[in-house]
PDB file as gemmi writes it, atoms N, CA and C in Angstrom:
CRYST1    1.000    1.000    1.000  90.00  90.00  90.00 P 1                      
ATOM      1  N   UNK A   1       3.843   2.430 -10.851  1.00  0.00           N  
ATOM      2  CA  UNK A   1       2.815   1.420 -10.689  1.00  0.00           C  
ATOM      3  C   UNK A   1       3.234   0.122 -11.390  1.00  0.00           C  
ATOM      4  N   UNK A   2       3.793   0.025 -12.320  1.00  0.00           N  
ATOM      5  CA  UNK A   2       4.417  -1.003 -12.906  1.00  0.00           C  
ATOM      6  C   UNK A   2       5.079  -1.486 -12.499  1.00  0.00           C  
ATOM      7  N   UNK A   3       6.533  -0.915 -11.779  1.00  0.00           N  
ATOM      8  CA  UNK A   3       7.018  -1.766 -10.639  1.00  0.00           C  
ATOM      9  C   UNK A   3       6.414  -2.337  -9.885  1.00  0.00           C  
ATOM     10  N   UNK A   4       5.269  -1.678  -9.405  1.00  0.00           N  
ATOM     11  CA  UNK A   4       4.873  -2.566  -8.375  1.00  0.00           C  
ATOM     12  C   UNK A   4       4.120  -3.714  -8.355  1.00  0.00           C  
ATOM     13  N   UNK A   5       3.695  -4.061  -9.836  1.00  0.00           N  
ATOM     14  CA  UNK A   5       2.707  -5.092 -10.530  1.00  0.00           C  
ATOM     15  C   UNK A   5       4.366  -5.876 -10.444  1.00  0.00           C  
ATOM     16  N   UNK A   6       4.853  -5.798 -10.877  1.00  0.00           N  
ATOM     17  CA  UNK A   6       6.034  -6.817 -11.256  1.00  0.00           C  
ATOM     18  C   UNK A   6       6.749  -7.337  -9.756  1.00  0.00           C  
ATOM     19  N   UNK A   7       6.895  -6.385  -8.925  1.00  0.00           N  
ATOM     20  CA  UNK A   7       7.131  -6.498  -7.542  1.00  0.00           C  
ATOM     21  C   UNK A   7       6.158  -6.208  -5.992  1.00  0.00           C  
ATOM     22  N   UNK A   8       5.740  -6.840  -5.915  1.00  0.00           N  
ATOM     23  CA  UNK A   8       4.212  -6.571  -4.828  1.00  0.00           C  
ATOM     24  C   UNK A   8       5.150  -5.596  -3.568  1.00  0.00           C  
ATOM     25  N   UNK A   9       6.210  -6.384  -3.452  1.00  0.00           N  
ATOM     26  CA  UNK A   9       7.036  -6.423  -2.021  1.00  0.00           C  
ATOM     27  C   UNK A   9       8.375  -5.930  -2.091  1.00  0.00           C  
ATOM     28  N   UNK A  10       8.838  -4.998  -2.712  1.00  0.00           N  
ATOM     29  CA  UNK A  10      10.161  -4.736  -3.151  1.00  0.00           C  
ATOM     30  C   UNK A  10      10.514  -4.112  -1.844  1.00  0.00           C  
ATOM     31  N   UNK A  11      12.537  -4.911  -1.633  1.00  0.00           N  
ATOM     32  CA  UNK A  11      12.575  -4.604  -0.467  1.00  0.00           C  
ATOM     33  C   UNK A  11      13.386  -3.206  -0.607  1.00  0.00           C  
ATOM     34  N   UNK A  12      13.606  -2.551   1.035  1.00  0.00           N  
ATOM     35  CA  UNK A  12      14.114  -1.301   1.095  1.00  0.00           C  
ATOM     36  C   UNK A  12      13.176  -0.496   1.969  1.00  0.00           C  
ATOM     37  N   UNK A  13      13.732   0.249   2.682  1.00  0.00           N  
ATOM     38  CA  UNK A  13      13.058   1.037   3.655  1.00  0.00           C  
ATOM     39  C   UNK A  13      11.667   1.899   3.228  1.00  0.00           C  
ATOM     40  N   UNK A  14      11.216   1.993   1.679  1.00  0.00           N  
ATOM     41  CA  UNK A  14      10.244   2.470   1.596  1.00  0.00           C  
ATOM     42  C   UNK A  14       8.806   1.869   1.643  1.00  0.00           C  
ATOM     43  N   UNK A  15       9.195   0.559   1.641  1.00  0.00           N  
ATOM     44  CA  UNK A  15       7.982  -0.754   1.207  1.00  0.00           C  
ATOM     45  C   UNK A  15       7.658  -0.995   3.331  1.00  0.00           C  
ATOM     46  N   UNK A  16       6.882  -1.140   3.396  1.00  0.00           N  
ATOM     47  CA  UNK A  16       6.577  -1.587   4.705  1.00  0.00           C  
ATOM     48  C   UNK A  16       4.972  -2.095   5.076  1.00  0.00           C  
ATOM     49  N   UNK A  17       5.124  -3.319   5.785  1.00  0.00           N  
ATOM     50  CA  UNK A  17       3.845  -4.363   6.059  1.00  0.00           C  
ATOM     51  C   UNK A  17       3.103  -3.341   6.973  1.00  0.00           C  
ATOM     52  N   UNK A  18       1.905  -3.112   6.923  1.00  0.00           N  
ATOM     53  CA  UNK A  18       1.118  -2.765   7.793  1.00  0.00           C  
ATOM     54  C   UNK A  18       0.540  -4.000   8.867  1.00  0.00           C  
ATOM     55  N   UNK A  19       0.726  -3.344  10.056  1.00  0.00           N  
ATOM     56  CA  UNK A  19       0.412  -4.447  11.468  1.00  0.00           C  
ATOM     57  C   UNK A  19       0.142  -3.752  12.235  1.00  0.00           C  
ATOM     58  N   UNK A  20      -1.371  -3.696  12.787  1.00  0.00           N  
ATOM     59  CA  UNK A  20      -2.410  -4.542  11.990  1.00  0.00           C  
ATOM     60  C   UNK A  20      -2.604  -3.712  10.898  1.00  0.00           C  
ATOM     61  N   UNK A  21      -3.340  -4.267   9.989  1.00  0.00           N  
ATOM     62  CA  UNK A  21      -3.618  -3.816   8.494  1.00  0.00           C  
ATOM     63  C   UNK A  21      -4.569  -2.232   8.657  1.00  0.00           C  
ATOM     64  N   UNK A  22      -4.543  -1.594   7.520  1.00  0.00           N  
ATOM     65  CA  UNK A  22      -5.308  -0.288   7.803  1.00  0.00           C  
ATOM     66  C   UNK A  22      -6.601  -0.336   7.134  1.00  0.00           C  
ATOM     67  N   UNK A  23      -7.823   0.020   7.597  1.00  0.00           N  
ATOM     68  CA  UNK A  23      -8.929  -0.282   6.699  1.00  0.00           C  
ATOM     69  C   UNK A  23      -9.537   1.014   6.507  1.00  0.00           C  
ATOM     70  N   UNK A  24      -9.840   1.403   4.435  1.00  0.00           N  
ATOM     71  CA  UNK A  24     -10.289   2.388   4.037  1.00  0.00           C  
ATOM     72  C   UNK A  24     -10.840   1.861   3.189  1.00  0.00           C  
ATOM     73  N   UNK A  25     -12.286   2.888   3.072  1.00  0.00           N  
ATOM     74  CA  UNK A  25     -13.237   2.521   2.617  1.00  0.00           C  
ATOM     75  C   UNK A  25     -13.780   0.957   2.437  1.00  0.00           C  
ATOM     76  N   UNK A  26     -13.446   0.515   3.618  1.00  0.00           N  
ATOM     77  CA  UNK A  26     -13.693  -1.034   3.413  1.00  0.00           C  
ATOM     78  C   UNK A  26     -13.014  -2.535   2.911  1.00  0.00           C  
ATOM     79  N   UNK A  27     -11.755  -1.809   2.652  1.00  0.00           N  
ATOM     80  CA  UNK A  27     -10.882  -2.972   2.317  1.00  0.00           C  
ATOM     81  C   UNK A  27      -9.647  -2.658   3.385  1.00  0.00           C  
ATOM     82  N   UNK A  28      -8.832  -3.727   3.290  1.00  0.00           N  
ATOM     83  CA  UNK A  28      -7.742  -3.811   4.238  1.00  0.00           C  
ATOM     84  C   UNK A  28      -6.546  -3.337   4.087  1.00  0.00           C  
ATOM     85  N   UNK A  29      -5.702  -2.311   3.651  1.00  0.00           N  
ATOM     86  CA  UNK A  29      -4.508  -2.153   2.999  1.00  0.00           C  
ATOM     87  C   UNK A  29      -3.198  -2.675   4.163  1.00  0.00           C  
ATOM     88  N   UNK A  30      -3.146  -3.788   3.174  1.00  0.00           N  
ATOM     89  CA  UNK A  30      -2.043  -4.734   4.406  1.00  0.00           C  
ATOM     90  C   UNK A  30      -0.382  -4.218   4.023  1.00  0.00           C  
ATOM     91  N   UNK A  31      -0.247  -3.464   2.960  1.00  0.00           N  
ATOM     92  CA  UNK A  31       0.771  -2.884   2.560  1.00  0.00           C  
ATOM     93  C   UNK A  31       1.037  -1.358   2.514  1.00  0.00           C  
ATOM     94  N   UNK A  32       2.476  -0.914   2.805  1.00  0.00           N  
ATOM     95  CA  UNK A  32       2.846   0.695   2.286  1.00  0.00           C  
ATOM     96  C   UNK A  32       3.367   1.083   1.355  1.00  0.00           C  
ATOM     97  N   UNK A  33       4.005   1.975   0.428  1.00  0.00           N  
ATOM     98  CA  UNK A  33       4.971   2.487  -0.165  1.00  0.00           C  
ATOM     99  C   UNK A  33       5.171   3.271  -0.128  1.00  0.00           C  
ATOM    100  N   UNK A  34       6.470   4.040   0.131  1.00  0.00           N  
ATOM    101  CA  UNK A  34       6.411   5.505   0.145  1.00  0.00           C  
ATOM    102  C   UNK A  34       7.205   5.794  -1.435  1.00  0.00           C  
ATOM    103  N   UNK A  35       6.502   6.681  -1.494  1.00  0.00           N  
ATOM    104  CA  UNK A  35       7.163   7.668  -2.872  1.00  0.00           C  
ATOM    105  C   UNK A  35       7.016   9.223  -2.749  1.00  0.00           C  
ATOM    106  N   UNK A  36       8.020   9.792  -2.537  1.00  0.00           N  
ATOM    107  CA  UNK A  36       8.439  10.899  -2.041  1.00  0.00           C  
ATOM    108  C   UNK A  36       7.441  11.643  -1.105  1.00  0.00           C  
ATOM    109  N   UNK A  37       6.531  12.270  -1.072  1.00  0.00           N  
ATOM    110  CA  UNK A  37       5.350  13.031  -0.578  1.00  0.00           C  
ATOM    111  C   UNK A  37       4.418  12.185  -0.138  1.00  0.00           C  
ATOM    112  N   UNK A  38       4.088  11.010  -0.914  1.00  0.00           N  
ATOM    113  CA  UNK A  38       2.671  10.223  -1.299  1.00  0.00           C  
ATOM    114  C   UNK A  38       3.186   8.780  -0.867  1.00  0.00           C  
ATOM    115  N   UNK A  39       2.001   8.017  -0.513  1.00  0.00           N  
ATOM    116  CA  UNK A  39       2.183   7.057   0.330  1.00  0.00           C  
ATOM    117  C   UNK A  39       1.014   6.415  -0.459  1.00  0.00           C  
ATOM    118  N   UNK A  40       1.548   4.653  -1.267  1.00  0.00           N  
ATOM    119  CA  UNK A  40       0.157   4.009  -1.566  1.00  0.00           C  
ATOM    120  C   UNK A  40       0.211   2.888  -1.025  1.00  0.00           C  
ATOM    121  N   UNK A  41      -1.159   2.679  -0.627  1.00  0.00           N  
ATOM    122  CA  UNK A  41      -1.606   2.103   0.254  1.00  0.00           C  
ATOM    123  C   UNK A  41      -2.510   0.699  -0.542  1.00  0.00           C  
ATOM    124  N   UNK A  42      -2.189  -0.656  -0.350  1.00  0.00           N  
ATOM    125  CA  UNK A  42      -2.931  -1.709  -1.479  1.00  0.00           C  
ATOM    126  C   UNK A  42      -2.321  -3.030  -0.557  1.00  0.00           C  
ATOM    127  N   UNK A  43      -2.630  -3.692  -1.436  1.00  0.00           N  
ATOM    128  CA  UNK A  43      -3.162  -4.851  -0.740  1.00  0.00           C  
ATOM    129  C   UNK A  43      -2.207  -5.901  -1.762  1.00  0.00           C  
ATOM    130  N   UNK A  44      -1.970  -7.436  -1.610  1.00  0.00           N  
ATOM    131  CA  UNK A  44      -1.671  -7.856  -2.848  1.00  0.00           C  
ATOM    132  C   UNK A  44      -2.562  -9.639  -2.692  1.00  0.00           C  
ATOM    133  N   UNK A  45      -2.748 -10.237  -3.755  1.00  0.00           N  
ATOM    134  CA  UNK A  45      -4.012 -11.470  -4.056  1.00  0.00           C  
ATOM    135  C   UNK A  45      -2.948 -12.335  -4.805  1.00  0.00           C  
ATOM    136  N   UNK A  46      -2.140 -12.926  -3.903  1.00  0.00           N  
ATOM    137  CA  UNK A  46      -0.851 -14.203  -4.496  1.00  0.00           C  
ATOM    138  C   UNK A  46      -1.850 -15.184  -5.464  1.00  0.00           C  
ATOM    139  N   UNK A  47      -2.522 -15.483  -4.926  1.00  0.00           N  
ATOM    140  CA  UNK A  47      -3.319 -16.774  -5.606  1.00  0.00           C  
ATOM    141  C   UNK A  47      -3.745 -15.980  -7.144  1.00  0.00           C  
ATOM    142  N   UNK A  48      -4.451 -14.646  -7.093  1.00  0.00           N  
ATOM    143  CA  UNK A  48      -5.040 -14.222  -8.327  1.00  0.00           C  
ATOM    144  C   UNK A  48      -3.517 -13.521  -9.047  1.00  0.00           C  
ATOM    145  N   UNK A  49      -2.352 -13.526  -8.328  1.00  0.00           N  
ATOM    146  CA  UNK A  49      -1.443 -12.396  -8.718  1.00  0.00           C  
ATOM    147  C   UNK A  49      -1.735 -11.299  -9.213  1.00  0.00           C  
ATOM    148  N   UNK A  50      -2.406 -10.386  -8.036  1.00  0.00           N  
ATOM    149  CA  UNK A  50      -2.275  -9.362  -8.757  1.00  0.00           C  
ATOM    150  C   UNK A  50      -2.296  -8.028  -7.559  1.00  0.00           C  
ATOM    151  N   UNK A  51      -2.466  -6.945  -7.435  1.00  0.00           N  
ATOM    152  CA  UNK A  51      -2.143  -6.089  -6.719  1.00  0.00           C  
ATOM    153  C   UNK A  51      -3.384  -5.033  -6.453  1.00  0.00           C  
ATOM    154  N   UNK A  52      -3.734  -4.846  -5.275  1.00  0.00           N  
ATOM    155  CA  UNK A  52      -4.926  -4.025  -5.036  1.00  0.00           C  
ATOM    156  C   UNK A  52      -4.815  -3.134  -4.492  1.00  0.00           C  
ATOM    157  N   UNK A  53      -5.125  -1.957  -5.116  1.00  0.00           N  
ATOM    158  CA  UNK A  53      -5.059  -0.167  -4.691  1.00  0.00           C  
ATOM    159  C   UNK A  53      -6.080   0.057  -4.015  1.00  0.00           C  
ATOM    160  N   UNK A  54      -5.560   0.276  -3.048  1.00  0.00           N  
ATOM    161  CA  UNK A  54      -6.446   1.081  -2.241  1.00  0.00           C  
ATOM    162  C   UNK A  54      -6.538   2.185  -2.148  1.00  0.00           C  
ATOM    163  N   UNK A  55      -5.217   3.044  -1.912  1.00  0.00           N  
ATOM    164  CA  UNK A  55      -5.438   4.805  -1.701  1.00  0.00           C  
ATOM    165  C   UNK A  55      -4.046   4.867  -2.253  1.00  0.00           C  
ATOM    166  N   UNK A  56      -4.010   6.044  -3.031  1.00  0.00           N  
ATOM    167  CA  UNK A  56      -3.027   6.975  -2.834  1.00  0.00           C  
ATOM    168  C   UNK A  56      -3.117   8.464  -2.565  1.00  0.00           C  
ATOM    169  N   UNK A  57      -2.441   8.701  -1.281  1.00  0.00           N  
ATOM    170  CA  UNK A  57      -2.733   9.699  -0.691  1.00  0.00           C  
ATOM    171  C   UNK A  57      -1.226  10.727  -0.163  1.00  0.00           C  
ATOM    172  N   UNK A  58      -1.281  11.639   0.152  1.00  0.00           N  
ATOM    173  CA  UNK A  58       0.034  12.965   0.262  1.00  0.00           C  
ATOM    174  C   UNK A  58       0.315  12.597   1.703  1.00  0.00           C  
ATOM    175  N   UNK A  59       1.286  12.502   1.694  1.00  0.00           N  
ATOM    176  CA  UNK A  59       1.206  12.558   3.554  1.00  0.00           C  
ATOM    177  C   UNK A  59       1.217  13.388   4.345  1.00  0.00           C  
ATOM    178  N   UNK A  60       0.355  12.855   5.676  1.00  0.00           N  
ATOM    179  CA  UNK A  60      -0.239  14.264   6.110  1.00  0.00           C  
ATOM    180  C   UNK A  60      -0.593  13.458   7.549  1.00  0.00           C  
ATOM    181  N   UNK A  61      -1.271  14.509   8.209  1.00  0.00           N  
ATOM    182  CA  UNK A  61      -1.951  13.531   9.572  1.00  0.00           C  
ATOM    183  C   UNK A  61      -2.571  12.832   9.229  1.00  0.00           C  
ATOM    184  N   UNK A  62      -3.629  12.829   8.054  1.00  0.00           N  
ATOM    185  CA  UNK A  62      -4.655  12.305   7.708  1.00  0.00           C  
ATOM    186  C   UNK A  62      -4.176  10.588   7.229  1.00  0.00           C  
ATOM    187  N   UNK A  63      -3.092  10.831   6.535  1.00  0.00           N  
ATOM    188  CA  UNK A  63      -2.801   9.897   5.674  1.00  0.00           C  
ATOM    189  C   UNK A  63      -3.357   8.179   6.249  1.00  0.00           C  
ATOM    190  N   UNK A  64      -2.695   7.825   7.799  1.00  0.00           N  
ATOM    191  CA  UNK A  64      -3.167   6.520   8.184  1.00  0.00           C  
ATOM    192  C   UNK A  64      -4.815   6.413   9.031  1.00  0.00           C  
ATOM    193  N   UNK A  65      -5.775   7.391   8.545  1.00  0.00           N  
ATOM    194  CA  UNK A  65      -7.006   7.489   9.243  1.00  0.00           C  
ATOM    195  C   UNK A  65      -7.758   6.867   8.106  1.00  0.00           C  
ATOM    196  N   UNK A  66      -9.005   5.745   8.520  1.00  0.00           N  
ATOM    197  CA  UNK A  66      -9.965   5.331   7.393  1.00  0.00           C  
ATOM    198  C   UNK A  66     -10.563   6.429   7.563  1.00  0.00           C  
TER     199      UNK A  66                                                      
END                                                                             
């Protein structure tokens, strides 16, 4: 998680833009990451710098369903 405060967008095949964005529980997760099993899902606020969690979740079928 710290990496990812320091890097919103780090490149490499695990980081990937969501298009169109995915919406859970009401917010937009315009971003991916994969980390081994688990996939988090957040958002990032350039102007406020800072980084917004949305889900972290196992991957599964479920994983890209709001």
């Amino acid at each position: 998680m710290e990496d990812l405060r320091r890097e919103p967008r780090p490149p490499g095949k695990s980081f990937k833009i969501l298009r169109p964005p995915l919406e859970i529980f009401h917010r937009a997760a315009n971003y991916r990451l994969r980390v081994g099993d688990y996939r988090i899902l957040y958002d990032v606020d350039d102007a406020a710098k800072r980084v917004i969690l949305i889900a972290i979740r196992r991957r599964s079928e479920k994983t890209y369903r709001g």
